[in-house]
N, CA, C and O atoms as a CHARMM CRD file, in Angstrom:
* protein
*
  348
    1    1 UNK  N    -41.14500 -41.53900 -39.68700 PROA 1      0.00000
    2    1 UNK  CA   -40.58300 -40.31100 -40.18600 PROA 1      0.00000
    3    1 UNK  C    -40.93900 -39.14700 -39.27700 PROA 1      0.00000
    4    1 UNK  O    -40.24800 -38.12900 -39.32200 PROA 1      0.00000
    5    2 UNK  N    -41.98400 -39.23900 -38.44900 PROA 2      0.00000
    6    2 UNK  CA   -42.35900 -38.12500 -37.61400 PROA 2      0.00000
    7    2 UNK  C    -41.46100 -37.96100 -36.58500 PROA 2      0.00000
    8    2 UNK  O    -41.11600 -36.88900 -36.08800 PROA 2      0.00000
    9    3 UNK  N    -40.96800 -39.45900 -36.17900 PROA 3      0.00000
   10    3 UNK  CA   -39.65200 -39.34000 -34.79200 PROA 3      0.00000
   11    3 UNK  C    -39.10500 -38.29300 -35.22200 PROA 3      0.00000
   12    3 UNK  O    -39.12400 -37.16400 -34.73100 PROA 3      0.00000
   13    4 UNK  N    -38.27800 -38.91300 -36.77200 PROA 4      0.00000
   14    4 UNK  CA   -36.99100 -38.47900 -36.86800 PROA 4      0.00000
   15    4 UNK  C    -37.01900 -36.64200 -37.07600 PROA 4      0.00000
   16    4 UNK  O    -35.95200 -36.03000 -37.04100 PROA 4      0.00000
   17    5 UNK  N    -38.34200 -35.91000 -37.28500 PROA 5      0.00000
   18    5 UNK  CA   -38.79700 -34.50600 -37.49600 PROA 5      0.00000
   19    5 UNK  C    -38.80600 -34.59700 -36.51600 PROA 5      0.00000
   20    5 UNK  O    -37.69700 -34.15300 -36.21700 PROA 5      0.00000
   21    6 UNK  N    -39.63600 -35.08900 -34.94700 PROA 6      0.00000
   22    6 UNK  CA   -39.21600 -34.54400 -33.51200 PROA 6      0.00000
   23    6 UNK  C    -37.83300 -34.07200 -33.07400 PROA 6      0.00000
   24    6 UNK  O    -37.42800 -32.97400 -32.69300 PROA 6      0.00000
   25    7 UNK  N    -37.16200 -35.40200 -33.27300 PROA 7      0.00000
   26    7 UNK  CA   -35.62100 -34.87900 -33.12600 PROA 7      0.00000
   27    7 UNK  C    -35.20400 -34.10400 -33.45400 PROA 7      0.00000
   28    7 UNK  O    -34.25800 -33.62800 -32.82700 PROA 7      0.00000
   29    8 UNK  N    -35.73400 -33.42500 -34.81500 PROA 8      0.00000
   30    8 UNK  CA   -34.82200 -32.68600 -35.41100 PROA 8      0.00000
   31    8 UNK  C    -34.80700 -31.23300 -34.79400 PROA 8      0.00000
   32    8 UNK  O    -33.87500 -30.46000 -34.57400 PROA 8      0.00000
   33    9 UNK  N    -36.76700 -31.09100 -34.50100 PROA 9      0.00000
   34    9 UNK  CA   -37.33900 -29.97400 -34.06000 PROA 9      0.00000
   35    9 UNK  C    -36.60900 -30.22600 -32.63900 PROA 9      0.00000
   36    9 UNK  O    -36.01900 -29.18400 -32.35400 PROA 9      0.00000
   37   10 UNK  N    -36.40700 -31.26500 -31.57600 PROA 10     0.00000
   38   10 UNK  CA   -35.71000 -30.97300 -30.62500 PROA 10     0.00000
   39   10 UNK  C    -34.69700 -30.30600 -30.33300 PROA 10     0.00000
   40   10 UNK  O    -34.52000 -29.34800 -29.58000 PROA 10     0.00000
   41   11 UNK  N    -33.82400 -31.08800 -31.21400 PROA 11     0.00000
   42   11 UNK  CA   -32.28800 -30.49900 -31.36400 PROA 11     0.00000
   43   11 UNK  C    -31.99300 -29.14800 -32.14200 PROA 11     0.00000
   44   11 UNK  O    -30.99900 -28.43000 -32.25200 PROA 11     0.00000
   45   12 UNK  N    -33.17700 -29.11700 -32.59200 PROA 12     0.00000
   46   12 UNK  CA   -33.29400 -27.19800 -32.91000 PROA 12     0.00000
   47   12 UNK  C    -33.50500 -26.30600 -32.12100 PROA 12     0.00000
   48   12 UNK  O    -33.03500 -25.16900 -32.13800 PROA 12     0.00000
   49   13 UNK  N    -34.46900 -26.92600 -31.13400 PROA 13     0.00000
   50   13 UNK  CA   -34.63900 -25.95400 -29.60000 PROA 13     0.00000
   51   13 UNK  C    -34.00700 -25.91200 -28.94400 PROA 13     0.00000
   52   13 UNK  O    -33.97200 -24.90900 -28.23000 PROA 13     0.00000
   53   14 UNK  N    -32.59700 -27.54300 -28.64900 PROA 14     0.00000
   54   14 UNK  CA   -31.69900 -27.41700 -27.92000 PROA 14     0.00000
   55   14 UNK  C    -30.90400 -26.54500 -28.11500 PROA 14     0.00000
   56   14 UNK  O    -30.51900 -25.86300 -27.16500 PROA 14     0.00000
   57   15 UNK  N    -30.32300 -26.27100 -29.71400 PROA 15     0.00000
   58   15 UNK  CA   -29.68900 -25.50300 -30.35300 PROA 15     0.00000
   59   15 UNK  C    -29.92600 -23.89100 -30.27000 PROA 15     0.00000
   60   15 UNK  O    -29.04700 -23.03100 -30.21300 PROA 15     0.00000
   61   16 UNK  N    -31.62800 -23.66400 -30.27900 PROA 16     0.00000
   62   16 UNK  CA   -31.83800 -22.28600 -29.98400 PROA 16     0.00000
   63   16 UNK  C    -31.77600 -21.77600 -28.83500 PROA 16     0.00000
   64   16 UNK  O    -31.95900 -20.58900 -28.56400 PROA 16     0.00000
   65   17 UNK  N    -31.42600 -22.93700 -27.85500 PROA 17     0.00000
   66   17 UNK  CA   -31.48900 -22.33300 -26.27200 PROA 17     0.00000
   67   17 UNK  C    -29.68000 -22.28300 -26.19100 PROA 17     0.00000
   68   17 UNK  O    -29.13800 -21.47500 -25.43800 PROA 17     0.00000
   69   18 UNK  N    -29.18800 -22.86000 -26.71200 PROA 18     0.00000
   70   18 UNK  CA   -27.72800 -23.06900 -26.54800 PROA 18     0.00000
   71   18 UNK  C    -27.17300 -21.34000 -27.05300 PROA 18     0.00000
   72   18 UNK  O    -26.39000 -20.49400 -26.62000 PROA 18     0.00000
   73   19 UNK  N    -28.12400 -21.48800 -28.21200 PROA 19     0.00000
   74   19 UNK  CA   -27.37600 -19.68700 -29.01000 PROA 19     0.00000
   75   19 UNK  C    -28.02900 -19.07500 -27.87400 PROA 19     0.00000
   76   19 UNK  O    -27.24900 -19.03000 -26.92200 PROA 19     0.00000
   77   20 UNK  N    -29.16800 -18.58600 -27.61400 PROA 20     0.00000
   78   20 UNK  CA   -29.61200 -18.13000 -26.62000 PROA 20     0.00000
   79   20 UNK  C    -29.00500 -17.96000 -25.03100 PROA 20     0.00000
   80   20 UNK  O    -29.29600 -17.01100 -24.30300 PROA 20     0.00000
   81   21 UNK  N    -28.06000 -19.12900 -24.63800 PROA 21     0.00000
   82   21 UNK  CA   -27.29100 -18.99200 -23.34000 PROA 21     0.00000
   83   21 UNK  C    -25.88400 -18.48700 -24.22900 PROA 21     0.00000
   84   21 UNK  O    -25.70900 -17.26900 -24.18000 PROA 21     0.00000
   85   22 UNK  N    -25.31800 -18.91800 -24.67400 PROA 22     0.00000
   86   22 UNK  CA   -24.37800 -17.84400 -25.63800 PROA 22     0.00000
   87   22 UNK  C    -24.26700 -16.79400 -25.83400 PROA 22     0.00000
   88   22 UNK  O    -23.29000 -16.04600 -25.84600 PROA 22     0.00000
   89   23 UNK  N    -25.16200 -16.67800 -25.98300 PROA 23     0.00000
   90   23 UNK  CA   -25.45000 -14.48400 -26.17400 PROA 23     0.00000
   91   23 UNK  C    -25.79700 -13.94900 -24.74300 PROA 23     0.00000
   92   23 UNK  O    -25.55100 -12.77500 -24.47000 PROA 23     0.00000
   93   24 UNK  N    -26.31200 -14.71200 -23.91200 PROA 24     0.00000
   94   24 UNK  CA   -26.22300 -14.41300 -22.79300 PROA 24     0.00000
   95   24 UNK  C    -25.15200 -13.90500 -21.76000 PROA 24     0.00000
   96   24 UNK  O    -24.95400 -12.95200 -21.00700 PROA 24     0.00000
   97   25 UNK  N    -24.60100 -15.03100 -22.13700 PROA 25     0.00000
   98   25 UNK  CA   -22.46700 -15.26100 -21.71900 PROA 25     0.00000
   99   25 UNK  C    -22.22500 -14.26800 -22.83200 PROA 25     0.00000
  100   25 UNK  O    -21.75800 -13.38700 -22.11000 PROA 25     0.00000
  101   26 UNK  N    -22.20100 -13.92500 -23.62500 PROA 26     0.00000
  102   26 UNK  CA   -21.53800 -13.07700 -24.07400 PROA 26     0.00000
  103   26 UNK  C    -21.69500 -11.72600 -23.49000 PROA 26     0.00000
  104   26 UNK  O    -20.73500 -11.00000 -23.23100 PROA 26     0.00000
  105   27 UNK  N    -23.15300 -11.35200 -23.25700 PROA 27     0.00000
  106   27 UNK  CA   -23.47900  -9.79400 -22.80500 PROA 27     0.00000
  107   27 UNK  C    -22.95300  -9.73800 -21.58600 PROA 27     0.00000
  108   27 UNK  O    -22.92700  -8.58600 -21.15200 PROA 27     0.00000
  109   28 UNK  N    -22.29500 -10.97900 -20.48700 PROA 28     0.00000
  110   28 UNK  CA   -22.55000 -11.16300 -19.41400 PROA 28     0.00000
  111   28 UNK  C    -21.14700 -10.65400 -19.50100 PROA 28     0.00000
  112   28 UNK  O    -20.74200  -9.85400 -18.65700 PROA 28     0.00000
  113   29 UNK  N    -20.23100 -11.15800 -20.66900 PROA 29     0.00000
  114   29 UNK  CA   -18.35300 -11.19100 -20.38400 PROA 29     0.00000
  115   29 UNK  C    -18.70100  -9.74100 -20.81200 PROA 29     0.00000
  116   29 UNK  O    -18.47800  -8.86700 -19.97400 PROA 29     0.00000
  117   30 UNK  N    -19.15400  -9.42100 -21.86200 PROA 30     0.00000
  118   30 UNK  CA   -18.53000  -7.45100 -22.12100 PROA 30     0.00000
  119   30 UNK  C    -19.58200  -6.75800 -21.25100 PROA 30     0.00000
  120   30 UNK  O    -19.29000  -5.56200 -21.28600 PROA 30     0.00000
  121   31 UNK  N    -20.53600  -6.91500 -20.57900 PROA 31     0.00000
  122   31 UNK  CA   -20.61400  -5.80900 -18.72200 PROA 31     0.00000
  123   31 UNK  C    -19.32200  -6.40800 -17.84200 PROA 31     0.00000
  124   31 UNK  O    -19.06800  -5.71100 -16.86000 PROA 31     0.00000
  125   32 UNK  N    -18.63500  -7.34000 -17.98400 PROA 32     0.00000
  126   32 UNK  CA   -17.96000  -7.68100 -16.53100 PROA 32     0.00000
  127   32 UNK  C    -16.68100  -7.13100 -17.03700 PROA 32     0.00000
  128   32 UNK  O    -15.83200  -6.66500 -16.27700 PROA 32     0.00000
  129   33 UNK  N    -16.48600  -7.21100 -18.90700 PROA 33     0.00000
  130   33 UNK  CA   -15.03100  -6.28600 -18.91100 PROA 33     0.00000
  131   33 UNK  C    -15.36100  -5.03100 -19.26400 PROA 33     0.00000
  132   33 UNK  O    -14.38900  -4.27700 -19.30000 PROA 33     0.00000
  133   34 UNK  N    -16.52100  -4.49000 -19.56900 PROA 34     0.00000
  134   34 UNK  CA   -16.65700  -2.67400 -19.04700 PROA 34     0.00000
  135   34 UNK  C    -16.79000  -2.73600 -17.61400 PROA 34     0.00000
  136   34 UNK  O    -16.34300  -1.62500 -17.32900 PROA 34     0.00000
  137   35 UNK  N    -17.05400  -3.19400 -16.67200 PROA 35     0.00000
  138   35 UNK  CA   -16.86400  -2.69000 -15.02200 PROA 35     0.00000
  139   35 UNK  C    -15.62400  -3.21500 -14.94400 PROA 35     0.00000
  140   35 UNK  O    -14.77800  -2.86700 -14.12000 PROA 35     0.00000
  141   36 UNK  N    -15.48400  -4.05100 -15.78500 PROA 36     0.00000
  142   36 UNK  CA   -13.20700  -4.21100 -15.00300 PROA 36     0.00000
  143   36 UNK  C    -12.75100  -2.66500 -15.95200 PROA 36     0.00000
  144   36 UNK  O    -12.10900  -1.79500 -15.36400 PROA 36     0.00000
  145   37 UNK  N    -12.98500  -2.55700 -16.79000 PROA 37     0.00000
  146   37 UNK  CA   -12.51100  -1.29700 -17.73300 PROA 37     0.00000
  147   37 UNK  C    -12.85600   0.24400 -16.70100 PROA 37     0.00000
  148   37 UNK  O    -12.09300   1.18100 -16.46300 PROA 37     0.00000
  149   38 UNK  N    -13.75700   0.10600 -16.42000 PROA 38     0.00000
  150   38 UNK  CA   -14.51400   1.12700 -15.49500 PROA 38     0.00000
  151   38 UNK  C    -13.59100   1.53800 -14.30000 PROA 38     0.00000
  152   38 UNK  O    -13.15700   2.64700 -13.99100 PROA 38     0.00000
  153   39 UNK  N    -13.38700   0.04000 -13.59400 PROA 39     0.00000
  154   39 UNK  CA   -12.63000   0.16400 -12.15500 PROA 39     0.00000
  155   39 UNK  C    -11.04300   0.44300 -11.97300 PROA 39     0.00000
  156   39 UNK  O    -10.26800   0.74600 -11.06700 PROA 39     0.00000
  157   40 UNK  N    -11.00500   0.10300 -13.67000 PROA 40     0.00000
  158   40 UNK  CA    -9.39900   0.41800 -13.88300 PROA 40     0.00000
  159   40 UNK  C     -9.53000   2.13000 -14.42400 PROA 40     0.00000
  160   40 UNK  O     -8.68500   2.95300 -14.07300 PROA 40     0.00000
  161   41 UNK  N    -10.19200   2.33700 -14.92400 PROA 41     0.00000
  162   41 UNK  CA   -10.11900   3.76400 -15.00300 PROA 41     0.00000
  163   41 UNK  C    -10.56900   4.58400 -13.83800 PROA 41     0.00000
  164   41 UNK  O    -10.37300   5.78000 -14.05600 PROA 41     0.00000
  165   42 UNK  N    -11.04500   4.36700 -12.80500 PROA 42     0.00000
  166   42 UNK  CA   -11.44000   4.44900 -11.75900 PROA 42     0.00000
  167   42 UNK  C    -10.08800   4.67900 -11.02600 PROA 42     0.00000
  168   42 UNK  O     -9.72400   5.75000 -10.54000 PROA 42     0.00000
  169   43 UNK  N     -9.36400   3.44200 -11.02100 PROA 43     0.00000
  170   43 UNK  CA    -7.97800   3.63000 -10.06000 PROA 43     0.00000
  171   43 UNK  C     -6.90800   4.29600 -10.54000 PROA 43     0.00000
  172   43 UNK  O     -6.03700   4.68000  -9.75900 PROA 43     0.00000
  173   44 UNK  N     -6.80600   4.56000 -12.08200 PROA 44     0.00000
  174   44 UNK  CA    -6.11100   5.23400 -12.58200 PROA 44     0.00000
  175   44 UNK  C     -6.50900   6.72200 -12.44000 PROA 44     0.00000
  176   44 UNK  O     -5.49300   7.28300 -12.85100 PROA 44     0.00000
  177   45 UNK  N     -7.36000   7.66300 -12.11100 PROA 45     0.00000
  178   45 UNK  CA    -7.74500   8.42100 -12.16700 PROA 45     0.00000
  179   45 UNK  C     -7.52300   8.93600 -10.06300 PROA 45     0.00000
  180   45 UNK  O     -7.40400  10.09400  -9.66500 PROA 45     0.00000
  181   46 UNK  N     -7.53400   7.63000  -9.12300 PROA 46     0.00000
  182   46 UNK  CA    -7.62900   8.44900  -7.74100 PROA 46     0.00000
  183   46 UNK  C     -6.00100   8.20200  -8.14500 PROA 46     0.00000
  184   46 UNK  O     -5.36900   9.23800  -8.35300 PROA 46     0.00000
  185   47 UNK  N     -5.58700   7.48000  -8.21800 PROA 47     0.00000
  186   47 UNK  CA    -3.40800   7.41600  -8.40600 PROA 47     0.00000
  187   47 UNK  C     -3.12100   9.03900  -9.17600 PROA 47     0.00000
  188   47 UNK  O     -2.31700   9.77500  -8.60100 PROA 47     0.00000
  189   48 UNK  N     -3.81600   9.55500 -10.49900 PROA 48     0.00000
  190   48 UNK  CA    -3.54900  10.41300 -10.84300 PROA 48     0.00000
  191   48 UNK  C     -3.91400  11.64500  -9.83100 PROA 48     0.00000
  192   48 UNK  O     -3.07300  12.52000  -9.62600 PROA 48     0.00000
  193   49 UNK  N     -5.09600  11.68000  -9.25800 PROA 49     0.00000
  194   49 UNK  CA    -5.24000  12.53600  -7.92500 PROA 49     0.00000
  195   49 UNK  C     -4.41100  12.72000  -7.15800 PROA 49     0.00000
  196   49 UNK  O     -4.08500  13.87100  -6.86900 PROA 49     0.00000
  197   50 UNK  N     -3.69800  11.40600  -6.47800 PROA 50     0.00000
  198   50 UNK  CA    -2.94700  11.65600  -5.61600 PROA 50     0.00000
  199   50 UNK  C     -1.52300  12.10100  -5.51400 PROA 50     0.00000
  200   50 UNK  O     -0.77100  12.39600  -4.58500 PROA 50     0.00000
  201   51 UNK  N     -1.38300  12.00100  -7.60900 PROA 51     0.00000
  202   51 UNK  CA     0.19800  12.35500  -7.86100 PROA 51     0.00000
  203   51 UNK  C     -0.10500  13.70200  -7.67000 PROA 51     0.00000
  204   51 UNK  O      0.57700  14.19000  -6.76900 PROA 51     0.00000
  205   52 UNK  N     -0.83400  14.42700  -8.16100 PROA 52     0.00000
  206   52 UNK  CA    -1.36600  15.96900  -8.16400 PROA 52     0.00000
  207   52 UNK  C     -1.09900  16.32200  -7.01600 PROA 52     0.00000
  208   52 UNK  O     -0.11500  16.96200  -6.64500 PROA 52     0.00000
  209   53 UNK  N     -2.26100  15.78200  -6.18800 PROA 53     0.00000
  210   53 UNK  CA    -1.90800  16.51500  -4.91200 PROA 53     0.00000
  211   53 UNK  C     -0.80200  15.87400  -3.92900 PROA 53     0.00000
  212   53 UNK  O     -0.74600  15.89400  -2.69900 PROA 53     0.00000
  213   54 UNK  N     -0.02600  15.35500  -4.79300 PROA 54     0.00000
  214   54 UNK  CA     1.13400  15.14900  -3.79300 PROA 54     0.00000
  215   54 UNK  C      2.18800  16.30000  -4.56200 PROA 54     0.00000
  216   54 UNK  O      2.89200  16.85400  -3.71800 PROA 54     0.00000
  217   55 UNK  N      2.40400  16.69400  -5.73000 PROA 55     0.00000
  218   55 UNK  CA     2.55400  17.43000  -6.38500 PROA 55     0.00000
  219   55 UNK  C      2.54800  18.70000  -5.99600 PROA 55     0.00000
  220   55 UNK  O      3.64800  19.22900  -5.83700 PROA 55     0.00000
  221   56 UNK  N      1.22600  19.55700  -5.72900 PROA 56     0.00000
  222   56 UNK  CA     0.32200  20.14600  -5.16500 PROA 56     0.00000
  223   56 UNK  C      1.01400  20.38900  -3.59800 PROA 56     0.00000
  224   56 UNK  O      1.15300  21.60800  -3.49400 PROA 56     0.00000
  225   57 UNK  N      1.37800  19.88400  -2.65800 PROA 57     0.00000
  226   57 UNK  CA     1.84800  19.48000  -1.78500 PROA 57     0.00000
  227   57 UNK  C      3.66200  19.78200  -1.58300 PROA 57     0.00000
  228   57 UNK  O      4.26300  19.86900  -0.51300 PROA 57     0.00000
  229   58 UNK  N      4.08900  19.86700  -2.62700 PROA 58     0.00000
  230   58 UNK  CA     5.98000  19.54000  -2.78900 PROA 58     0.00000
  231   58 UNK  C      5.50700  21.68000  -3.53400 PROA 58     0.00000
  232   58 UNK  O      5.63300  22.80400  -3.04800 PROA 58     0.00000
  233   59 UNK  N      5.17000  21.31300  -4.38600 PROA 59     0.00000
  234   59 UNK  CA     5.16000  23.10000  -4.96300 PROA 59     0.00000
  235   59 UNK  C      4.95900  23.96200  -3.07400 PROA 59     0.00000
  236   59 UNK  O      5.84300  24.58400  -2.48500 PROA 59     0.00000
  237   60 UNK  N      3.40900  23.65600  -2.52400 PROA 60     0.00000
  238   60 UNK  CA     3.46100  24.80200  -1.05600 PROA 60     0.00000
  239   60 UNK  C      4.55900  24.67000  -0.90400 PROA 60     0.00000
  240   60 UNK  O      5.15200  25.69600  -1.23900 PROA 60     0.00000
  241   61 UNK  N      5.41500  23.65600  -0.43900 PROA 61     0.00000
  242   61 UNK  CA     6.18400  23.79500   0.77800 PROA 61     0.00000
  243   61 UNK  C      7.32800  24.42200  -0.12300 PROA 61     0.00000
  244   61 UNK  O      7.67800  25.58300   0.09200 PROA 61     0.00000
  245   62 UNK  N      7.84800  23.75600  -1.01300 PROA 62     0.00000
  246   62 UNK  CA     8.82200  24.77300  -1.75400 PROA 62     0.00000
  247   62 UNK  C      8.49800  26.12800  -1.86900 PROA 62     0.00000
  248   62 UNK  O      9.43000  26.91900  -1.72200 PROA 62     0.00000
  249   63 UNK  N      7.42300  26.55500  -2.09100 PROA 63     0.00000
  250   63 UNK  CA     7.09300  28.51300  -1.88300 PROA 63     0.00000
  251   63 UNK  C      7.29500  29.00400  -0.66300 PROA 63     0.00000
  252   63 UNK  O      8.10900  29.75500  -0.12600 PROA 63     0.00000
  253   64 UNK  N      6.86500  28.72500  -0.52500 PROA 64     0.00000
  254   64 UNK  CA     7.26000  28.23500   1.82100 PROA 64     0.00000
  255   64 UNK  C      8.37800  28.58200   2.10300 PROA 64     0.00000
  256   64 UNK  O      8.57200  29.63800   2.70500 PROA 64     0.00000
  257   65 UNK  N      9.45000  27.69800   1.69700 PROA 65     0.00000
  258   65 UNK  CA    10.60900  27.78100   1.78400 PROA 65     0.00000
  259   65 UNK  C     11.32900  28.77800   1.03000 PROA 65     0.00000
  260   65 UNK  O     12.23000  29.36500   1.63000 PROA 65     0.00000
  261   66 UNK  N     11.07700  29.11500  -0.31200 PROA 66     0.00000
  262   66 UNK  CA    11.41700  30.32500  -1.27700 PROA 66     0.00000
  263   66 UNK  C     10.98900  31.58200  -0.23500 PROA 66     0.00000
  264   66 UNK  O     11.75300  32.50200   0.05500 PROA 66     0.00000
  265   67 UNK  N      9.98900  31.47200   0.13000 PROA 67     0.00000
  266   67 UNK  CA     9.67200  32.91400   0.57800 PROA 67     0.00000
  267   67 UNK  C     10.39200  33.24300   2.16500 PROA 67     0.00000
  268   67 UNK  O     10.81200  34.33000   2.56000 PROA 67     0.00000
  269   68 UNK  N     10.37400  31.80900   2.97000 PROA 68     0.00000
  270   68 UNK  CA    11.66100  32.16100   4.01200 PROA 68     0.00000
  271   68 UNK  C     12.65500  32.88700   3.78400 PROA 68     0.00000
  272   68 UNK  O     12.92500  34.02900   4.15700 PROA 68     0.00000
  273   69 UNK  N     13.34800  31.94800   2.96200 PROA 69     0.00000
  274   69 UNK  CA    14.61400  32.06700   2.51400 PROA 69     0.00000
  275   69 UNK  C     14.60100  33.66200   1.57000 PROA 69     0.00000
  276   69 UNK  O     15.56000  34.37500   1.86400 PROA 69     0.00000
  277   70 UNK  N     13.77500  34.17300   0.65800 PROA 70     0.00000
  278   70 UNK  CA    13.51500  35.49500   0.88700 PROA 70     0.00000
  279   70 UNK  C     13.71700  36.55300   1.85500 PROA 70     0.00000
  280   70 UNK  O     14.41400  37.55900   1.72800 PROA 70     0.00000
  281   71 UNK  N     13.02500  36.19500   2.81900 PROA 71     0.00000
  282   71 UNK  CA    12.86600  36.94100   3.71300 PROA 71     0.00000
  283   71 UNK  C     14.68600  37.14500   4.42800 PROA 71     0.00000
  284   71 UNK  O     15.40800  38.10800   4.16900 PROA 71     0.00000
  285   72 UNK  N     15.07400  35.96200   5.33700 PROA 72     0.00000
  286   72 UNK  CA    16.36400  35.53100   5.12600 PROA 72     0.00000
  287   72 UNK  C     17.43400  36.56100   4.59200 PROA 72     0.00000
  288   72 UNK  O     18.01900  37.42100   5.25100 PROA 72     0.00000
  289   73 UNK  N     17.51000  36.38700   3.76200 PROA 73     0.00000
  290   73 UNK  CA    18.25500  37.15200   2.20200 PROA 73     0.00000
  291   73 UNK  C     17.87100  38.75600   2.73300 PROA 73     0.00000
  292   73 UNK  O     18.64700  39.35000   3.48200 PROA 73     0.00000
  293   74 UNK  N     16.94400  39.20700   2.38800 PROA 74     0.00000
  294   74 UNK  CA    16.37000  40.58300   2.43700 PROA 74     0.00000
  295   74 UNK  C     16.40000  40.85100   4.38600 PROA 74     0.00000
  296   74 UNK  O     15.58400  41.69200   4.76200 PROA 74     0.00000
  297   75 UNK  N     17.02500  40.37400   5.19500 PROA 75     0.00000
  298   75 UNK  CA    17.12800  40.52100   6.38700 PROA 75     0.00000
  299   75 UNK  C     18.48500  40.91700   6.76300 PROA 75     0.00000
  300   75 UNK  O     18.67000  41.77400   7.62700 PROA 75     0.00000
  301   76 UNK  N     19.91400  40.04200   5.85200 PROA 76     0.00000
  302   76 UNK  CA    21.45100  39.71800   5.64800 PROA 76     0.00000
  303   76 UNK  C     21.21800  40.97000   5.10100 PROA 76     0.00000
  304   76 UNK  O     21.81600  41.87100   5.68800 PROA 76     0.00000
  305   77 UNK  N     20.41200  41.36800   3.98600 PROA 77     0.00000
  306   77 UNK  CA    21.04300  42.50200   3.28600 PROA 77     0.00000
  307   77 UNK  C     20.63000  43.94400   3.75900 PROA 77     0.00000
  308   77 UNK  O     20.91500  45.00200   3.19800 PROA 77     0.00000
  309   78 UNK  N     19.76800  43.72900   5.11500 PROA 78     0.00000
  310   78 UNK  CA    19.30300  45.36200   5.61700 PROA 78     0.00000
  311   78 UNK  C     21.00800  44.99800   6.55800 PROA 78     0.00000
  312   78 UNK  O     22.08900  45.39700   6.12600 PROA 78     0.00000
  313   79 UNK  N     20.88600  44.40000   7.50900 PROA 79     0.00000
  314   79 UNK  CA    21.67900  44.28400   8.20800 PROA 79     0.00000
  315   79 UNK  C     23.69100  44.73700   7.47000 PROA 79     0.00000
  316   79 UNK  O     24.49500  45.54800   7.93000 PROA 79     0.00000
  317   80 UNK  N     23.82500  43.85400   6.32500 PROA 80     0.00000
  318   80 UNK  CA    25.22800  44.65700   5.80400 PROA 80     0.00000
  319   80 UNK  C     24.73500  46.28400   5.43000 PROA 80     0.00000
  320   80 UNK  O     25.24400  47.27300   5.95900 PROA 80     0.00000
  321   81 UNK  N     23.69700  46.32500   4.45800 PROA 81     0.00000
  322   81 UNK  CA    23.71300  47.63200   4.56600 PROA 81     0.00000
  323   81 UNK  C     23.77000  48.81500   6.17400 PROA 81     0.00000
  324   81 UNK  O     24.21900  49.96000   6.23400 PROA 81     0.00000
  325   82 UNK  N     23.29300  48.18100   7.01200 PROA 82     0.00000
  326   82 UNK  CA    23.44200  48.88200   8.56600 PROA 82     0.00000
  327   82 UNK  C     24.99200  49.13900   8.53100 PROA 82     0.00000
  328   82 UNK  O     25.58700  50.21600   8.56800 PROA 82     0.00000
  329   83 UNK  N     25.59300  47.56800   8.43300 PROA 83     0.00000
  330   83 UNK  CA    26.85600  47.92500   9.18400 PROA 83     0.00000
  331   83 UNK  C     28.02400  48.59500   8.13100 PROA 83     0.00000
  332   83 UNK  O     29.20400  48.74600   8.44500 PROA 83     0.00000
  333   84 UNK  N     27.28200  49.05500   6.47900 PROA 84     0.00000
  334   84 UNK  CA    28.25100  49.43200   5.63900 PROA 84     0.00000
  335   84 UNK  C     27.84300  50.97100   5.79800 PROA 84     0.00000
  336   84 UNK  O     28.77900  51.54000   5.23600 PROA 84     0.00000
  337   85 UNK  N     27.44800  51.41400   6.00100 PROA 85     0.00000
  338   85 UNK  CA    26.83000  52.80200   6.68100 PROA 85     0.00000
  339   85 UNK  C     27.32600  53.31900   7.61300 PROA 85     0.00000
  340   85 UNK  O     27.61900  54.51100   7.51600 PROA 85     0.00000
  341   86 UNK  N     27.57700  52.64500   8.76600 PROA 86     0.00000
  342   86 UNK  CA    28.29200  53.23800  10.11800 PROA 86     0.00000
  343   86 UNK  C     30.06400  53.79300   9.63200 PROA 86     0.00000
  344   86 UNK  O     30.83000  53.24000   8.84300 PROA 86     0.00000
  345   87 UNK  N     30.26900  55.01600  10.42100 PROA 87     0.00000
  346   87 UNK  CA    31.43900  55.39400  10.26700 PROA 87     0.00000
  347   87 UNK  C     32.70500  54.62400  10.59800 PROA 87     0.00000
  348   87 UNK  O     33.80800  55.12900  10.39000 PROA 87     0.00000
């Protein structure tokens, strides 16, 4: 009767090392899907950077161009006024 209590106590330690590597693997999968969670928010965040400043980028040059083209405009209109002036 003592075997059959070894065994039992064995296969209880096997059992407590088994839960024990279990919980292990477990802590091991949710750090590896918070750093996949991490790295995806990570890349989602430089993509959102780069829409900005590509963004960021299309606005200068359009003011750029508004304020040429200003200038432009306000250059046509000294000039007709010159030549609507002359006798």
């Amino acid at each position: 009767m003592g075997n059959g209590r070894q065994r039992l106590d064995d296969l209880a330690g096997v059992a407590g090392g088994f839960a024990s590597v279990l919980a292990g693997l477990r802590d091991e999968v949710r750090a590896m899907g918070r750093s996949g969670a991490e790295e995806m928010v990570r890349r989602l965040e430089v993509a959102k950077q780069e829409e900005v400043e590509a963004a960021m980028e299309l606005a200068r040059r359009a003011t750029e161009r508004a304020e040429a083209l200003e200038a432009r405009v306000e250059a046509l209109e000294a000039a007709v006024a010159a030549l609507s002036s002359r006798p």
